[in-house]
N, C-alpha and C positions, 0 to 999 in steps of 0.2 A: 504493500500500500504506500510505503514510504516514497520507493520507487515510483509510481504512478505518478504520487503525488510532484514529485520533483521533475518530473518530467512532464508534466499540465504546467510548470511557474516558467519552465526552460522553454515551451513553445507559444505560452504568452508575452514573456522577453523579446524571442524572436518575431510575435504579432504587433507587439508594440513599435519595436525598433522598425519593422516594414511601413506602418502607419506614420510615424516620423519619418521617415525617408520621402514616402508621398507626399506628408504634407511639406517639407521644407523643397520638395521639389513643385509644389503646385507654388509656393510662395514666391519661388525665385521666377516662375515660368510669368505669374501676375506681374513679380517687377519688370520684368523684361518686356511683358507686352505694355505695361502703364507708360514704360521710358518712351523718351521720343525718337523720333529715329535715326540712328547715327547717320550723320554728317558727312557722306564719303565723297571727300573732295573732288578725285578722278569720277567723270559721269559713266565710266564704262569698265564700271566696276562688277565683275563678271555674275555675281546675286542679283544686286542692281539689275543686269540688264538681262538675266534669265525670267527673274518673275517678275517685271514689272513692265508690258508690254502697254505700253500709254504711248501718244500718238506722237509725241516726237521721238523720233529712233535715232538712239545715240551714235547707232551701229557705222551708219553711213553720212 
């Protein structure tokens, strides 16, 4: 029983520690999307100009 018991404390450690992981990863995902958008001086900056097909094209 002892065993059991110590082994239900050891895999809600490991349940807790998962749910902190989530949330300090939903938190930093929230700053990231709150921030404004870096500033990338060169326009043909290869992210930039993959997903952001707006009507002036840097390309050419």
């Amino acid at each position: 029983m002892a065993e059991r018991k110590d082994l239900q404390t050891h895999a809600r450690t490991i349940r807790d520690r998962h749910t902190d992981e989530r949330q300090h990863l939903a938190k930093t995902i929230a700053t990231y999307l709150k921030r404004p958008k870096p500033d990338i001086s060169s326009p043909d900056h290869p992210s930039r100009r993959r997903n952001r097909p707006s009507g002036l094209s840097f390309d050419r």
